[in-house]
DOTIKOL-381064 format. One record per atom (N, C-alpha, C): residue number from 1; residue in one letter; atom name; x, y, z. Coordinates in nm, 2 decimals. Layout:
# residues N
+-----+----+----+--------+--------+--------+
:   i : aa : at :     c1 :     c2 :     c3 :
+-----+----+----+--------+--------+--------+
: NUM :  A : CA :      X :      Y :      Z :
...
+-----+----+----+--------+--------+--------+
END
This chain:
# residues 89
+-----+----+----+--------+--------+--------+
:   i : aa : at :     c1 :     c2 :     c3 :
+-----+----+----+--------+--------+--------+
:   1 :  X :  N :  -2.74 :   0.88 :   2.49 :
:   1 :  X : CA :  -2.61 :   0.83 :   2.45 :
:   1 :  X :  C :  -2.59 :   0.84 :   2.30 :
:   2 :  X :  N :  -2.49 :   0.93 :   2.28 :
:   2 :  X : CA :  -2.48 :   0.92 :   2.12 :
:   2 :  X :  C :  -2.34 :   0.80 :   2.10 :
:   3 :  X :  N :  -2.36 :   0.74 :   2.03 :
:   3 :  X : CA :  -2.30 :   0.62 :   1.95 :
:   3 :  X :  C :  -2.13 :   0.67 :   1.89 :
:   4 :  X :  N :  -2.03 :   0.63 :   1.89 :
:   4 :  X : CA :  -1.92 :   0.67 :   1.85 :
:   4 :  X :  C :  -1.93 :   0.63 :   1.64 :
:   5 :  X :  N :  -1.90 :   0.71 :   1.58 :
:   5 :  X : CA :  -1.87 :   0.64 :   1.45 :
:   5 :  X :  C :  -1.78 :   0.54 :   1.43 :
:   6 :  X :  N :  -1.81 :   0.46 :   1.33 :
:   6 :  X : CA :  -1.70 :   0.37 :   1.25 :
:   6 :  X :  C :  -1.60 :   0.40 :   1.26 :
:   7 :  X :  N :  -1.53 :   0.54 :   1.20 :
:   7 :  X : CA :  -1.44 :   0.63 :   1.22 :
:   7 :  X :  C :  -1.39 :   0.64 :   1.32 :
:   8 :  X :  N :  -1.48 :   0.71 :   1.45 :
:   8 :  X : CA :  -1.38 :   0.68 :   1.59 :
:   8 :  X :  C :  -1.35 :   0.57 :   1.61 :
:   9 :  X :  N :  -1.42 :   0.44 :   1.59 :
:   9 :  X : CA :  -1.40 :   0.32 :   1.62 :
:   9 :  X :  C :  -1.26 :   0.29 :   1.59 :
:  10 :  X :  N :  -1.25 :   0.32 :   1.45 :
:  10 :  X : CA :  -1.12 :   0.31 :   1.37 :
:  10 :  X :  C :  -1.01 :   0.38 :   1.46 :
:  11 :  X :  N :  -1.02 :   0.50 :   1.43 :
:  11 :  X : CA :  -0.89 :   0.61 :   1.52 :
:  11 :  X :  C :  -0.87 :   0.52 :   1.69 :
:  12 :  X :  N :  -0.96 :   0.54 :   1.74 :
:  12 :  X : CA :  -0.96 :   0.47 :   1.86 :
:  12 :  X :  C :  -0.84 :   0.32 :   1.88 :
:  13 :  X :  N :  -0.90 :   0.27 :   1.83 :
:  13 :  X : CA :  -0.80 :   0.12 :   1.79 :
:  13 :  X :  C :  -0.67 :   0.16 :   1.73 :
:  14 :  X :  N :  -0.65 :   0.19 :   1.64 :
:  14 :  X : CA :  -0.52 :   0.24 :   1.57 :
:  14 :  X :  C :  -0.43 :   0.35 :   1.67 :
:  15 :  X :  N :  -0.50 :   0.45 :   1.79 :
:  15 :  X : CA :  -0.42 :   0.49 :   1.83 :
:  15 :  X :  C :  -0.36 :   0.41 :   1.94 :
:  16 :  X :  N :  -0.42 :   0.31 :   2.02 :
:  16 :  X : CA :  -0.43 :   0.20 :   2.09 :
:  16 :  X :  C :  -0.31 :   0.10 :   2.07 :
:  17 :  X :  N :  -0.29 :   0.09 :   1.93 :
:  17 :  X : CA :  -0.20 :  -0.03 :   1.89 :
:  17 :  X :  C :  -0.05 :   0.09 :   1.84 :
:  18 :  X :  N :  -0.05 :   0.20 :   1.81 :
:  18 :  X : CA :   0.03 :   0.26 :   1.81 :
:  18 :  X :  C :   0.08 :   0.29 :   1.97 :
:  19 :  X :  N :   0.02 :   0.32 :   2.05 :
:  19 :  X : CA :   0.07 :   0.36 :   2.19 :
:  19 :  X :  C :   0.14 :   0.20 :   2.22 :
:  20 :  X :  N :   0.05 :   0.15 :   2.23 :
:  20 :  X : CA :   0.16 :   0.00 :   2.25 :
:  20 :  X :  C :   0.26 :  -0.04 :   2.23 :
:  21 :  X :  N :   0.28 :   0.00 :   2.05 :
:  21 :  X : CA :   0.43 :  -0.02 :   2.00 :
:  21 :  X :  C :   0.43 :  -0.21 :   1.93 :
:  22 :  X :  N :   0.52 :  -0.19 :   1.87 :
:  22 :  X : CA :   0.50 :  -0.32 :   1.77 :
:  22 :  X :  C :   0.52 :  -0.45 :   1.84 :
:  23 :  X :  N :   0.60 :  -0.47 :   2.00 :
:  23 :  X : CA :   0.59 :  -0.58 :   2.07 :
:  23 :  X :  C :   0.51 :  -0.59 :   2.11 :
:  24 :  X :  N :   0.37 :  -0.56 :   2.15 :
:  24 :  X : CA :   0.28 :  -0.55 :   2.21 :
:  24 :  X :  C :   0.17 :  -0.54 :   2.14 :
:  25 :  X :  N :   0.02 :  -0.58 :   2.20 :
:  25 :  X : CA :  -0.10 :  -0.59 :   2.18 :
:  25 :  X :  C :  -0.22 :  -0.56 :   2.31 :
:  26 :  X :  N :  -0.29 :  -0.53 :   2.24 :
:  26 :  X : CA :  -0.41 :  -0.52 :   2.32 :
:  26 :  X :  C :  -0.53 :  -0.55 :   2.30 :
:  27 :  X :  N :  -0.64 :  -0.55 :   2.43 :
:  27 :  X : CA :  -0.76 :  -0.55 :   2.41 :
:  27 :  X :  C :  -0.87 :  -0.51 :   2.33 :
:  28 :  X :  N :  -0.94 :  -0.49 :   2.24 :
:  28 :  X : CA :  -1.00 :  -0.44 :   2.15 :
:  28 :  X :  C :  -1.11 :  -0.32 :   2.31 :
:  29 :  X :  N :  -1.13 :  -0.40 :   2.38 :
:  29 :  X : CA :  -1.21 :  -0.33 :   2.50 :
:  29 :  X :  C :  -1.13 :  -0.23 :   2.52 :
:  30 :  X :  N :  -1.06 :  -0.19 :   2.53 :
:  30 :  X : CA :  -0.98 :  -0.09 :   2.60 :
:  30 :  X :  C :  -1.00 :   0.08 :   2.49 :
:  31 :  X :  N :  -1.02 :   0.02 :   2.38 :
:  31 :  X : CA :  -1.06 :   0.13 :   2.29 :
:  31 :  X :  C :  -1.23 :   0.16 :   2.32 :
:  32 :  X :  N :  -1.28 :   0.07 :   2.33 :
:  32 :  X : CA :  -1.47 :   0.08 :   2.37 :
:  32 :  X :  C :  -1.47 :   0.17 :   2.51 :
:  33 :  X :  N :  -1.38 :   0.13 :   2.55 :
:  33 :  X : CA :  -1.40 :   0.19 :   2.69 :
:  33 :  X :  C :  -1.38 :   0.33 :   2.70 :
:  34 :  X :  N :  -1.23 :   0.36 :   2.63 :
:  34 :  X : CA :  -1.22 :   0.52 :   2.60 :
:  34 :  X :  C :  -1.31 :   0.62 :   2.52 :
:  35 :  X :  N :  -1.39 :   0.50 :   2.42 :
:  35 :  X : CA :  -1.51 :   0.57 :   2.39 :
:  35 :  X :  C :  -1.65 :   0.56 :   2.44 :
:  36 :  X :  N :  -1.67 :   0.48 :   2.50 :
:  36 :  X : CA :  -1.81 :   0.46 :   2.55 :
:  36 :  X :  C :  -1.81 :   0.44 :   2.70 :
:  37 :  X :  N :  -1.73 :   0.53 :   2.76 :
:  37 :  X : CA :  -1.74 :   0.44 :   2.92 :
:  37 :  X :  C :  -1.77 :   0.35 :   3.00 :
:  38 :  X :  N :  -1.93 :   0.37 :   3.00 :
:  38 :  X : CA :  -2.04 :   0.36 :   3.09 :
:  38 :  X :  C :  -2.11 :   0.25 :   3.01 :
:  39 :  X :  N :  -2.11 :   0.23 :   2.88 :
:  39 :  X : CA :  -2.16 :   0.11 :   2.82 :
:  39 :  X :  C :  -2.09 :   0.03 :   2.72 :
:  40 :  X :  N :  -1.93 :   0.03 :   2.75 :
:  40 :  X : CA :  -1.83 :  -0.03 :   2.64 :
:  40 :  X :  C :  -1.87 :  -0.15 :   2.60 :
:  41 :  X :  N :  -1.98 :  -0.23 :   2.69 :
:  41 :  X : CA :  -2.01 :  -0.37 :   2.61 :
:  41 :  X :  C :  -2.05 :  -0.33 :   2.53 :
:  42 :  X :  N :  -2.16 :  -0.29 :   2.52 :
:  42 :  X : CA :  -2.29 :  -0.30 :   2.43 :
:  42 :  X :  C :  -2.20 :  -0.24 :   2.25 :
:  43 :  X :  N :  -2.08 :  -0.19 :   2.26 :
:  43 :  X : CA :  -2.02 :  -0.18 :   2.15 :
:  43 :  X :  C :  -1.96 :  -0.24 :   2.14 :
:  44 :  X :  N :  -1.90 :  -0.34 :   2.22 :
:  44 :  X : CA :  -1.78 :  -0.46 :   2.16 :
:  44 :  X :  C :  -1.85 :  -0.51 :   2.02 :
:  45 :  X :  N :  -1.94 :  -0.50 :   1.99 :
:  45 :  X : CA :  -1.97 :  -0.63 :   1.83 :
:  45 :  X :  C :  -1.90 :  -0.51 :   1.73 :
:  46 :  X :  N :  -1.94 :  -0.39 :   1.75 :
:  46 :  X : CA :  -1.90 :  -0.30 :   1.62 :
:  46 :  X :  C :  -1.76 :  -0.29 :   1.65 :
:  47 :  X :  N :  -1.72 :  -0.27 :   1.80 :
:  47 :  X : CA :  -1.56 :  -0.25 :   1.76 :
:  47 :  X :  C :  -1.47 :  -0.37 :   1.71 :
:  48 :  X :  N :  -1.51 :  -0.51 :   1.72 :
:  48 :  X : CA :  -1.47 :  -0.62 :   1.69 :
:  48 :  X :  C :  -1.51 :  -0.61 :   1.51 :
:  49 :  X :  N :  -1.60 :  -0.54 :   1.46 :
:  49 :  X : CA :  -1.58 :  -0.54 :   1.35 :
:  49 :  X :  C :  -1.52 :  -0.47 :   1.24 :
:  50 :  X :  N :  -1.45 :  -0.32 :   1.38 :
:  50 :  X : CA :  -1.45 :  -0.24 :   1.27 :
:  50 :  X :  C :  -1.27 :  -0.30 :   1.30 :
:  51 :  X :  N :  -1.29 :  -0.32 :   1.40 :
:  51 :  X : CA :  -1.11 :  -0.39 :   1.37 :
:  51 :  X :  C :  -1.08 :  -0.48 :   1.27 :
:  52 :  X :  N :  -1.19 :  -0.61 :   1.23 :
:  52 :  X : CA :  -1.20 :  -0.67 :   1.14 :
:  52 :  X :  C :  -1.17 :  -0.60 :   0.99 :
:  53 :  X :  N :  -1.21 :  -0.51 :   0.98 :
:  53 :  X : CA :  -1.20 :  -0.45 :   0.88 :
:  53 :  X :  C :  -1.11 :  -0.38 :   0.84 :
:  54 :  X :  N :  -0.99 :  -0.33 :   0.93 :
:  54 :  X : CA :  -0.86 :  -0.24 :   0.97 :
:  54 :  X :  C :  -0.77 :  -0.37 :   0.91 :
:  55 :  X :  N :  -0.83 :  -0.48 :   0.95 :
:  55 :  X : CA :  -0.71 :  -0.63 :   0.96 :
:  55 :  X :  C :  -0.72 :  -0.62 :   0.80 :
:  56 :  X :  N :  -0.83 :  -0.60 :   0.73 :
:  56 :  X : CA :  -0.84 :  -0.64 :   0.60 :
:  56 :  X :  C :  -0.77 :  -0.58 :   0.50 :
:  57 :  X :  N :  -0.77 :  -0.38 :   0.54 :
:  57 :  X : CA :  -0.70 :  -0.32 :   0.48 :
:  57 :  X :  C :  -0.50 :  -0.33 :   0.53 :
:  58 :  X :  N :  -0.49 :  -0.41 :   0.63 :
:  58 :  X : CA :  -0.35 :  -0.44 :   0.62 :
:  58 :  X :  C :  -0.31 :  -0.35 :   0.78 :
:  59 :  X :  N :  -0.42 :  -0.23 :   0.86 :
:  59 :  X : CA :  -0.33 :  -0.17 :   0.90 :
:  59 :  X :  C :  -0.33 :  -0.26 :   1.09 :
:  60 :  X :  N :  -0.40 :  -0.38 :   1.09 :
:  60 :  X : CA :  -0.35 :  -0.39 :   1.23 :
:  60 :  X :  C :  -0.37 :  -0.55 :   1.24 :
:  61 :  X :  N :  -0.34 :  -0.64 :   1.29 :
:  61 :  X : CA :  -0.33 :  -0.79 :   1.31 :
:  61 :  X :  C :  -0.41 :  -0.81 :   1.43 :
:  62 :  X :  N :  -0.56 :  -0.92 :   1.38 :
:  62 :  X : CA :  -0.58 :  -0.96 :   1.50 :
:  62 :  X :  C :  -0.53 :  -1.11 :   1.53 :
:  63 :  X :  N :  -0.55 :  -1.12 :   1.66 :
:  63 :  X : CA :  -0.48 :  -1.26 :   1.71 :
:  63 :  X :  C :  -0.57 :  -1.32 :   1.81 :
:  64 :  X :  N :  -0.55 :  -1.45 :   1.83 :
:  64 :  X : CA :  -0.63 :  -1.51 :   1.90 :
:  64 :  X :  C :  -0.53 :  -1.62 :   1.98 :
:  65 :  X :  N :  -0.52 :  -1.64 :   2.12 :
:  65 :  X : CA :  -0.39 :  -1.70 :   2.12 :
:  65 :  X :  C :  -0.25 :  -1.72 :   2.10 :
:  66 :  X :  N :  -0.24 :  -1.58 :   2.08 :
:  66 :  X : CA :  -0.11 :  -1.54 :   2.01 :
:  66 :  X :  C :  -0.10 :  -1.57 :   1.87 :
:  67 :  X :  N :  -0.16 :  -1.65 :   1.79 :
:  67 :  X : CA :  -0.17 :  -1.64 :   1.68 :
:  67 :  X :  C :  -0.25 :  -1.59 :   1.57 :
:  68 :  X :  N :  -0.21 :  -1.47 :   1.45 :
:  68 :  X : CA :  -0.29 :  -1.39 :   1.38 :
:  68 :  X :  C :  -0.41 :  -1.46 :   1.34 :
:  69 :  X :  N :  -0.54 :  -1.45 :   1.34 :
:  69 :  X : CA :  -0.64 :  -1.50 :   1.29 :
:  69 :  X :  C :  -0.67 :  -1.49 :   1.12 :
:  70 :  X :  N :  -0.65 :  -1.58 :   1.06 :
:  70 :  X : CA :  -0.70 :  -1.58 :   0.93 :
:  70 :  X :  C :  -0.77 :  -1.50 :   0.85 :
:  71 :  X :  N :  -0.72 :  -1.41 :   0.73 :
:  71 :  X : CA :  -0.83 :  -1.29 :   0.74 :
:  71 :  X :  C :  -0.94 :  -1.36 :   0.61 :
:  72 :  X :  N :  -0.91 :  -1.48 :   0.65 :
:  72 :  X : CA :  -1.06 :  -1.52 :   0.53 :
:  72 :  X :  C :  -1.17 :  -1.54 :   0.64 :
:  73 :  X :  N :  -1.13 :  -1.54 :   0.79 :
:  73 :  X : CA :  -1.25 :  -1.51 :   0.89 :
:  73 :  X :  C :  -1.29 :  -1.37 :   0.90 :
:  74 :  X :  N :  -1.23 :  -1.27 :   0.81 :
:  74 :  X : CA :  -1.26 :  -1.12 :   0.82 :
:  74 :  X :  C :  -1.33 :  -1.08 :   0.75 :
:  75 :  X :  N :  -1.44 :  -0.95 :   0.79 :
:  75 :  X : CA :  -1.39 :  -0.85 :   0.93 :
:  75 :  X :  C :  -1.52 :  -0.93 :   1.04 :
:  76 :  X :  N :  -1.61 :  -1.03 :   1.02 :
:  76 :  X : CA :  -1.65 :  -1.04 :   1.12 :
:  76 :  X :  C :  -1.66 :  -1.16 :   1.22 :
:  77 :  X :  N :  -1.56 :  -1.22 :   1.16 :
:  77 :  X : CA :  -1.53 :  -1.35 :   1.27 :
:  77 :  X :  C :  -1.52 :  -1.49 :   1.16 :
:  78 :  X :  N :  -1.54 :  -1.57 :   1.27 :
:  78 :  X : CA :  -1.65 :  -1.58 :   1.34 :
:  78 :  X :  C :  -1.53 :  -1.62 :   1.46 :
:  79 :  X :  N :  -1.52 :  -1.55 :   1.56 :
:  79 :  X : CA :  -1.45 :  -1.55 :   1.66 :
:  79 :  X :  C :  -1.52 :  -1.57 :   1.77 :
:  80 :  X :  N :  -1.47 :  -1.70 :   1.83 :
:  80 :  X : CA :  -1.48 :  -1.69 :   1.99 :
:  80 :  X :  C :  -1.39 :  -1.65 :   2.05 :
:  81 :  X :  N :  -1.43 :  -1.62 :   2.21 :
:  81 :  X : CA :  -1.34 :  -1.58 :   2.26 :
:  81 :  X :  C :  -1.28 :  -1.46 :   2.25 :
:  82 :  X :  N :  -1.17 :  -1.45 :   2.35 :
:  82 :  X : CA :  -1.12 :  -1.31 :   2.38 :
:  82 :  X :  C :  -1.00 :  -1.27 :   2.23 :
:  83 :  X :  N :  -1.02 :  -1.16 :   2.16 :
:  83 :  X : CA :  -0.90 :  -1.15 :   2.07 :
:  83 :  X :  C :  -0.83 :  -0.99 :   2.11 :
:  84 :  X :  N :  -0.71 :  -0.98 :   2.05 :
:  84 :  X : CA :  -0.64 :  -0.88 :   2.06 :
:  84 :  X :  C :  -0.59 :  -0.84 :   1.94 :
:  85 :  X :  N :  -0.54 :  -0.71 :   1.96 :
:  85 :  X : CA :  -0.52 :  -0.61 :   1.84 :
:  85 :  X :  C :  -0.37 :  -0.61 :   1.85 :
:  86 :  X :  N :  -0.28 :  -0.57 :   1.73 :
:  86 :  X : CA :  -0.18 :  -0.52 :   1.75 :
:  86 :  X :  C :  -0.15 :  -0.48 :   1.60 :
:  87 :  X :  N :   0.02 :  -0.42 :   1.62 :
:  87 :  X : CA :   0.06 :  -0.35 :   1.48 :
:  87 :  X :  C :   0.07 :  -0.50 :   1.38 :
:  88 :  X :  N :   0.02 :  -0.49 :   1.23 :
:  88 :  X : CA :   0.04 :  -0.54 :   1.13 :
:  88 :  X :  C :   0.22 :  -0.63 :   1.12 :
:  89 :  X :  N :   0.18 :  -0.77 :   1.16 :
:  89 :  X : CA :   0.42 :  -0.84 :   1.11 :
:  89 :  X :  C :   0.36 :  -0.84 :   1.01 :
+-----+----+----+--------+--------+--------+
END
């Protein structure tokens, strides 16, 4: 099994929250999955991070409950629970 980079991690998520469109959000899974099929858990920690870090540079909003999560918890949490990705309000 070769490992996706940081990089796809990145592209992955961002094309994810682009297909969606600015009223909408998504799963952070949904991007692991298109990269890792058959083992998308075992990458949820890195893709939760590298989104973390997308949130930091401005280019995507995470949310927790519908509301953005504070980016002084960024890029790696400390988050429970289920979060979602979307375009940058």
């Amino acid at each position: 099994m070769i490992e996706p980079s940081d990089e796809q991690i990145a592209a992955a998520l961002l094309a994810l929250i682009a297909k969606r469109g600015e009223k909408s959000s998504a799963c952070p899974s949904e991007a692991a999955r298109t990269l890792l099929p058959s083992q998308w858990r075992s990458l949820m920690p890195r893709v939760r991070q590298v989104a973390g870090e997308l949130a930091l540079q401005g280019l995507l909003d995470i949310s927790q409950k519908g509301q953005s999560v504070p980016t002084t918890t960024l890029p790696f949490g400390p988050w429970k629970g289920p979060i979602r990705v979307r375009t940058p309000r």
